[in-house]
N, C-alpha and C positions, 0 to 999 in steps of 0.2 A: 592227519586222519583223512581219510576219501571223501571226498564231498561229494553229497546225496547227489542223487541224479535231479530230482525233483530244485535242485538251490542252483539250476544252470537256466539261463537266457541263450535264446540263439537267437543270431544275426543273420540277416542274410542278403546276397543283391542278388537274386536268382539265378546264380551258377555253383555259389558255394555256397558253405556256412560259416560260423564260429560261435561257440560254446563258452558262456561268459560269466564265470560263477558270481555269488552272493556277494563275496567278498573284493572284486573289482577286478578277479584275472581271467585274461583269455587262456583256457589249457585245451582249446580245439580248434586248429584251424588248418587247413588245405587250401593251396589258391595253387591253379584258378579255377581250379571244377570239384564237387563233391567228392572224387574220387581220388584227388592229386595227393601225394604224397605229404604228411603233415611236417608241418612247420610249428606246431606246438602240441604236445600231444601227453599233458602232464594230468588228461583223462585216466590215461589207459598206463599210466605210471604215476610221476611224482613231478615237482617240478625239475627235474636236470632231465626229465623227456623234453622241455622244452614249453615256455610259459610268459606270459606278460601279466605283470600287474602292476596295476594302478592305483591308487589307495593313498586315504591321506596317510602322514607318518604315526597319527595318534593313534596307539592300539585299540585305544575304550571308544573310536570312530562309531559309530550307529548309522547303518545304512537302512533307505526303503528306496524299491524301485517301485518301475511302471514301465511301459513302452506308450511313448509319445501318443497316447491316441490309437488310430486304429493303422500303426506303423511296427516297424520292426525295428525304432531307432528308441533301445532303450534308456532309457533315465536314473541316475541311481541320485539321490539324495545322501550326500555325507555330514554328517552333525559334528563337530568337536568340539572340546571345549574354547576352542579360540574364536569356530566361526562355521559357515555352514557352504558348503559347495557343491553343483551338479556336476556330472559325466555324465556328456552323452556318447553313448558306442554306438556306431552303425559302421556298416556297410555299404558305401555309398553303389545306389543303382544303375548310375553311366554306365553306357558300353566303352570295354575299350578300359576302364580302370579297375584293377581288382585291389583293391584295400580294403583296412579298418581302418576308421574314424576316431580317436579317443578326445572329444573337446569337453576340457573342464573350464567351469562359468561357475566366478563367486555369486554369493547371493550376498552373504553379510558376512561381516569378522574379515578373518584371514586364516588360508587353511594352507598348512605346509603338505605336501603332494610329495610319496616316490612312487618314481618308475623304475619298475626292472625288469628288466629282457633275457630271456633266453632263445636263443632262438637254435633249433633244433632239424634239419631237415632231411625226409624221405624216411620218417617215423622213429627218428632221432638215432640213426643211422649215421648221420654226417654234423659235422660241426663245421660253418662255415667260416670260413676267411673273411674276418671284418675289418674294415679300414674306415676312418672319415674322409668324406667327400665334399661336407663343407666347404663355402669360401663366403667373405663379403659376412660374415657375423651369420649365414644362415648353417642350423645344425643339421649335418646330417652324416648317418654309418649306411653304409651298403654292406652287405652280407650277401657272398657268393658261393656255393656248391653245388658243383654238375649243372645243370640244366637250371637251376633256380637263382635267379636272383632278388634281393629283399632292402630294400632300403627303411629307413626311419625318420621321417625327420621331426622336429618339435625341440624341445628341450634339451640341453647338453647331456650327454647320454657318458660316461665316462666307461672304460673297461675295468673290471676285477674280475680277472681270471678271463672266465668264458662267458660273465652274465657281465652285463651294462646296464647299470644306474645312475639315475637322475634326481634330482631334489628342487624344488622352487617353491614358491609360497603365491597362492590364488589370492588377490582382495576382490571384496565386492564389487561387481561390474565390471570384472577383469575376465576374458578367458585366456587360454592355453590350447593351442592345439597339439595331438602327437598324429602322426600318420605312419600309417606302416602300408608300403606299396610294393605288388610282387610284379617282375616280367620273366623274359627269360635270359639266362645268362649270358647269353652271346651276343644281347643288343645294350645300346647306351640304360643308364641306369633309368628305371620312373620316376617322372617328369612329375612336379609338383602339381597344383591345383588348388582353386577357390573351394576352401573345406566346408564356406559358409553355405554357398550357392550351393556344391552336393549334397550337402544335408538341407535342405530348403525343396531341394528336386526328389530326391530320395521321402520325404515326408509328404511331402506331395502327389509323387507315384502312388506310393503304399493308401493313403486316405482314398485319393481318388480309384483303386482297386475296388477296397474293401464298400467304398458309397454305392457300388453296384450289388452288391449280395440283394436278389431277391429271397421274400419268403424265408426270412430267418427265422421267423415266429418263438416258439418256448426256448429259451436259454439260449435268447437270440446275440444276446454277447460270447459266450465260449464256438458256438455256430460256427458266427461271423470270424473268430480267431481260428478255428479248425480250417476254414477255408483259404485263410491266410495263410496258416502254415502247409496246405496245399499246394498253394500257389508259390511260397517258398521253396519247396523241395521240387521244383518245375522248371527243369532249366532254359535261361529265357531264350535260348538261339538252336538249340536241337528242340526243345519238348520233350524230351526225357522226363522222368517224372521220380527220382529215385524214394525206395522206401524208408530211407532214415536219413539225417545226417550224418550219421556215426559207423562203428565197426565196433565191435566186439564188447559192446556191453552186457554183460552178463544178465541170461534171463533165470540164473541163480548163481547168487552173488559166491563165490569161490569156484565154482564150478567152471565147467567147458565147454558150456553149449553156449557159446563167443563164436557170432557171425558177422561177414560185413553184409551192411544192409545201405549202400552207398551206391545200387544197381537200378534197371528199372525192371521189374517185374511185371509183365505183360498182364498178369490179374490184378494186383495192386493197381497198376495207372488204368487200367480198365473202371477198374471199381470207382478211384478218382474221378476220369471220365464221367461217372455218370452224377457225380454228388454234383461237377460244375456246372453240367448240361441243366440238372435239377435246379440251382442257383442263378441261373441266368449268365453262365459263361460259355456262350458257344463260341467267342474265338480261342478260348483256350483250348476248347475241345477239338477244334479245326485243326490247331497246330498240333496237338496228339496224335490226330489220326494220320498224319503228315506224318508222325516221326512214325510211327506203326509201318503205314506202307513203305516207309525207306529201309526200317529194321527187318524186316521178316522177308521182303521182298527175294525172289528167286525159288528154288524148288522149294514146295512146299512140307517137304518128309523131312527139310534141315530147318525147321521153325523153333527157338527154344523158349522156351519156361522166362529166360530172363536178356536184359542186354545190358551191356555198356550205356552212357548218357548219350550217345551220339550213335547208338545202336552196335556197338562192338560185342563181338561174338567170344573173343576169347575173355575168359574170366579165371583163369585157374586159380583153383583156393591154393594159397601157402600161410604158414606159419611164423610170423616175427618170434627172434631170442632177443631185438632191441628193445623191447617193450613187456613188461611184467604184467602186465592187462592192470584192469579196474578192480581196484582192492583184493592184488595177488590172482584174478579171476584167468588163467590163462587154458591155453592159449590166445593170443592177439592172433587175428585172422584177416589179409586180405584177398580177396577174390572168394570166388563161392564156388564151392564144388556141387551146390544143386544145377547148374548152369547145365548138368549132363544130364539131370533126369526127365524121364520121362514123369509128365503132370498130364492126364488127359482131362479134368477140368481148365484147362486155362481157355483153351477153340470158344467155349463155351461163354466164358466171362468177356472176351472179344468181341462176340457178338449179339452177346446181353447188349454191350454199351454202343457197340456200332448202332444196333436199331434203336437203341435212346437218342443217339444225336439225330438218326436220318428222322425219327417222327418228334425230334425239337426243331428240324429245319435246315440241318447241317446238311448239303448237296450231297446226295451220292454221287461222285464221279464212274465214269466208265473201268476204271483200273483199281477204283476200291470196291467195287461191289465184285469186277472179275479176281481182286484176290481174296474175297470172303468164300466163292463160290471155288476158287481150290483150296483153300484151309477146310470145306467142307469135304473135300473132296479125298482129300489128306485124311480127315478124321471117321470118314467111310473105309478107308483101308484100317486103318486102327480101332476100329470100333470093338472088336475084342481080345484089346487088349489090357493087362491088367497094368496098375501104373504106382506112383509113389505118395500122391495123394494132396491134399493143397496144404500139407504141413509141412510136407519133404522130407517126409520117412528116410532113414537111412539105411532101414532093415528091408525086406522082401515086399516085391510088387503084390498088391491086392485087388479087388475090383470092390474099387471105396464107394458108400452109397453116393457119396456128396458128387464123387466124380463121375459117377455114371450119372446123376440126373444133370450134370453142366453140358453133358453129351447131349443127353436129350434136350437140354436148350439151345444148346447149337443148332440142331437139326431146324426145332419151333422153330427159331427166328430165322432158319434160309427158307421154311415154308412159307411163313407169314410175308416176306419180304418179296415171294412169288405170288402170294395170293394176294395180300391188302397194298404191295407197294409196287406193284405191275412189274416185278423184274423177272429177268430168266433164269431159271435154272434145271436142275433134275428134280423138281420137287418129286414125284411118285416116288425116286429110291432115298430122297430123306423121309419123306411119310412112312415109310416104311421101318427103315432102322430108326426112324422116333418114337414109335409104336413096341418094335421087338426091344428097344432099351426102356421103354416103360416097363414092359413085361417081364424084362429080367429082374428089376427093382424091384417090383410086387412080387415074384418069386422068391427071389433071394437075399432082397436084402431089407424084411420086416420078420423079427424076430417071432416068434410065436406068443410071445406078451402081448403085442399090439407097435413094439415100435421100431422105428428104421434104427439100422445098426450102422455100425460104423464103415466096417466093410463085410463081404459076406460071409467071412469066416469065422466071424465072432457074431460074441451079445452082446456086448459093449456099446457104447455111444459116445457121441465125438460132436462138438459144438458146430462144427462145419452144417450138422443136418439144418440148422436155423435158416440156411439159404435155400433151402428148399422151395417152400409156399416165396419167397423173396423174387424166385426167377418162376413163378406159376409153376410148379412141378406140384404141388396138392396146396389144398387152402391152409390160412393162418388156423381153420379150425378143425383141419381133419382130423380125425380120430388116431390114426395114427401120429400125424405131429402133437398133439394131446400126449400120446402115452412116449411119445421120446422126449419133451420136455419134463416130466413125470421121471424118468427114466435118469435124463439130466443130474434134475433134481436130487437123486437119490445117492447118485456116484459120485457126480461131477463139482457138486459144490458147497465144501466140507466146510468151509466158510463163510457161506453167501456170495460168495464169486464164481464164477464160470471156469474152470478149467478146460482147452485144450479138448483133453483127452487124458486117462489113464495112462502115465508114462510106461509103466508093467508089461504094456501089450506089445506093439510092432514100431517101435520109433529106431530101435536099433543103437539108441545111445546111452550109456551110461548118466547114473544123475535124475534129478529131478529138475522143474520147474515152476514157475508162480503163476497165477490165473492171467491170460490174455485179456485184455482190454474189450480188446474187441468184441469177443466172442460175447460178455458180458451186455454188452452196447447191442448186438443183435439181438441178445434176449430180451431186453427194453421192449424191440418193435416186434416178438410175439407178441410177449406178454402183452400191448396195447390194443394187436390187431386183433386176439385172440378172446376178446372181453377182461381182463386182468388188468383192467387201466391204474388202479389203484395200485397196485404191484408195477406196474412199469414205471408208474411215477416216482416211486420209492425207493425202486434200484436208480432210475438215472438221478435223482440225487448224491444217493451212496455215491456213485462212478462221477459225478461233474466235481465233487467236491474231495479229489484226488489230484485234480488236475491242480496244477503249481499258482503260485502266486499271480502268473502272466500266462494261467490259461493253454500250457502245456504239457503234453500226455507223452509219455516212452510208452513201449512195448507191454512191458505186464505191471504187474501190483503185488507188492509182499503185502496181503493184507497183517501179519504177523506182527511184522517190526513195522507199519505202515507208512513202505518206502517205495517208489517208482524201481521198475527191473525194465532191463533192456533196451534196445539201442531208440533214442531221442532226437529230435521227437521225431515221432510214428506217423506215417500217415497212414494206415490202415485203422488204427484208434480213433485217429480221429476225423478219417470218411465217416468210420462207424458210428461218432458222437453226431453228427452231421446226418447220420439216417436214423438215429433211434431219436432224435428231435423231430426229424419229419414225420416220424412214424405218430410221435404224440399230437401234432397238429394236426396230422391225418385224423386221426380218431379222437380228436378235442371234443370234449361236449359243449352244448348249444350255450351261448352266452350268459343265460341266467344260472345255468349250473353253478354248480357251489366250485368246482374247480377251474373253471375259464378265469376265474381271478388270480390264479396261481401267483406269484411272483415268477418274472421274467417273461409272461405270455404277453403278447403284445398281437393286435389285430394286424 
């Protein structure tokens, strides 16, 4: 059967990930970069896509995890009847080595342990040529194809067939390591290493990360872990910032609306941006803005929507036939074919967060403010144009409310940035097209009810309008955001969750979908800023207590069958969980109140 989304742990040394179910198997992994080609991929299949597990041999085994703390080096407890032993899995954080970690440490008893390996490569496309490379009593298999190579070493690893298993028995105070280490195929095989000292440094990095999170305040634990898996999906030597670890998890489970979400999306790590600058990570934010001026840099009219982790431009979306997707869910999809669209929100979300780091302290340099001031300049030739929307419509350009007011925040923040932050520019012809795109907004795109539409061609409404009052384009309690949450309400959340959008209208695809996280998570911080404190607190219970065992979120929520949807984990859910938390401590009442005691609020 498919294992829920919600029953997977991810790993990570911030270049890649891997995906580590309940029951002790890695079925996701890519090395060396989020985006590389999988070497086990029994997600989006079975296990003959290509799988490790690890697990004692006793069926009626009883597992509980944790992640070590406030680390990414998870823990799993195995009970049998003989005896009791941990695995721990990480991904050690050295530069320079990309592996997994598996060391098993008896506690008591004696726990008999198999491993078996599949290993699968370029999304189980290629089945490599395995040899042992052992000598001197040390075990080890190297596994070669094309460009990849993958060694093993730990325990005697035998072949049957095309998988490799292994058998030993853990006593108490005994471990076992296995390691699995990738290079590339044309150099000597990877070089061993002190597995203790990585995971020792590796637990260390990570605690010492997370001991900096300022201002965690209400559900200052899931916060603290939202920001972590931030800082995960941040790759440590570009600053990329990809939006998932995965590809093509279904945001309805049979269906084919299966994307890769393994890119960085200039609004996504925008948004990120601002949750770290908010937290007190402004060198994280440096090194963004760093990748930013390297990605986008040159004319400004070839700026796109998304890039590569190292800022690569070509993304083209294809179709795997090696891979059956995630419970038959097909097609499996790499590359993104949004990569062409035009989004005239994103200018906007760039420098929402650029003026968040320059007034948290982050330098403006001479060459980032002069390529703010031509992506302005870019966005004055395009200012009426209509575009695809921050959903990424696949059907017909509109002129979407949300992206017309990201317009008008573009413009604000290069006035503001001439006026409050002494720099140069055209402000008179941005005051101006920031004035005429108010104007067309108030025209055109508030329904005659009282509330902003989705785009101007319709009545409908679209959760994107939340960020409105979020970038100052009208307050939390304008009368009009008043009657589009009303409006929400009405259409949008047949459940008590936030849907998207009306799939019926302009998405242009086939199918349905399940409520966005997100979306959900911004109505938090109306409903708070909005007087509805009571109701905000209520939904982000509902919404925290979705999140998994270890405190991580996918893409959407089948409230239904009450299952995680979509590619994992998310970092747009979980900036979001990370701002509708700020938004309660923003609006916390005075200390004596009856609710300042909440559980999880902390001064």
């Amino acid at each position: 059967m498919t294992t829920p989304i919600e029953d997977y742990a991810v790993l990570s040394n911030c270049r890649s990930a891997a995906l580590v179910s309940r029951d002790g198997r890695v079925d996701w992994l890519c090395l060396p970069r989020f985006d590389s080609g999988s070497m086990f991929a029994a997600l989006l299949g079975d296990e003959s896509h290509g799988a490790w597990s690890l697990r004692p041999a006793d069926p009626g085994a009883r597992a509980t995890r944790r992640y070590d703390g406030d680390t990414f080096v998870l823990v799993t407890r195995w009970e049998t009847a003989t005896g009791i032993a941990d695995v721990y899995d990480a991904m050690p954080i050295d530069e320079g080595v990309d592996a997994v970690v598996r060391r098993v440490v008896g506690v008591s008893g004696e726990v008999d342990f198999v491993s078996e390996v599949r290993l699968r490569f370029d999304y189980a496309r290629a089945v490599p040529w395995i040899r042992q490379i052992g000598h001197g009593g040390e075990h080890v298999i190297l596994a070669v194809a094309g460009p990849d190579a993958v060694t093993i070493r730990g325990p005697r690893l035998i072949a049957v067939g095309t998988v490799h298993r292994g058998r030993w028995t853990t006593a108490a105070g005994a471990s076992v390591d296995s390691v699995l280490s990738w290079g590339p195929s044309w150099k000597d095989a990877p070089s061993a290493f002190d597995v203790g000292a990585a995971l020792e440094r590796t637990r260390e990095w990570w605690a010492a990360w997370a001991d900096r999170v300022q201002s965690a305040g209400t559900h200052a634990a899931l916060v603290t872990r939202s920001l972590m898996v931030l800082r995960a999906l941040t790759h440590s030597e570009t600053g990329g910032i990809v939006a998932a670890a995965t590809t093509s998890l279904p945001e309805a489970f049979g269906g084919s609306r299966n994307w890769d979400y393994r890119y960085v999306w200039l609004r996504d790590a925008a948004l990120t941006l601002s949750a770290y600058i908010d937290h007190g990570y402004l060198d994280v934010a440096q090194h963004w803005r760093t990748w930013l001026l390297r990605a986008i840099a040159g004319d400004p009219a070839d700026v796109q929507i998304m890039y590569g982790i190292a800022g690569e431009r070509d993304l083209p979306e294809r179709e795997l036939g090696s891979l059956p997707g995630y419970g038959g869910a097909a097609p499996v999809r790499i590359g993104n074919g949004a990569v062409d669209q035009y989004q005239a929100d994103v200018i906007g979300e760039v420098m929402v967060a650029l003026e968040a780091a320059r007034d948290a302290g982050v330098d403006e340099t001479t060459f980032s403010w002069s390529l703010q001031r031509a992506l302005l300049d870019q966005l004055a030739r395009e200012v009426d144009k209509p575009d695809l929307g921050i959903w990424e419509m696949r059907g017909d350009p509109h002129f979407f409310t949300h992206s017309r007011a990201m317009v008008w925040a573009a413009f604000d923040r290069g006035i503001r940035a001439v006026e409050k932050g002494g720099r140069e520019g055209e402000v008179d012809t941005w005051r101006t097209l920031r004035d005429r795109v108010r104007a067309d907004i108030d025209a055109n795109g508030v329904h005659d009810g009282g509330w902003f539409t989705q785009h101007f061609d319709t009545d409908e409404v679209d959760a994107s309008l939340l960020v409105l009052p979020q970038v100052g384009f009208c307050a939390y309690d304008d009368p009009r955001m008043l009657a589009t949450v009303a409006r929400m309400e009405e259409t949008l959340m047949p459940d008590g969750w936030l849907l998207r959008y009306r799939t019926t209208g302009v998405d242009g695809l086939t199918g349905d979908e399940h409520p966005f996280l997100a979306c959900s998570f911004w109505l938090v911080g109306q409903y708070a800023h909005s007087g509805r404190r009571d109701e905000a607190v209520t939904l982000m219970q509902r919404l925290t207590a979705v999140a998994n065992d270890l405190g991580l979120l996918s893409e959407e929520y089948d409230p239904t069958a009450g299952r995680q949807a979509g590619n994992t984990p998310q970092a747009l859910s979980h900036l979001a969980l990370v701002g509708a938390a700020d938004a309660l401590n923003a609006t916390a009442l005075r200390p004596h109140d009856a609710d300042a005691t909440a559980p999880g609020r902390r001064a």
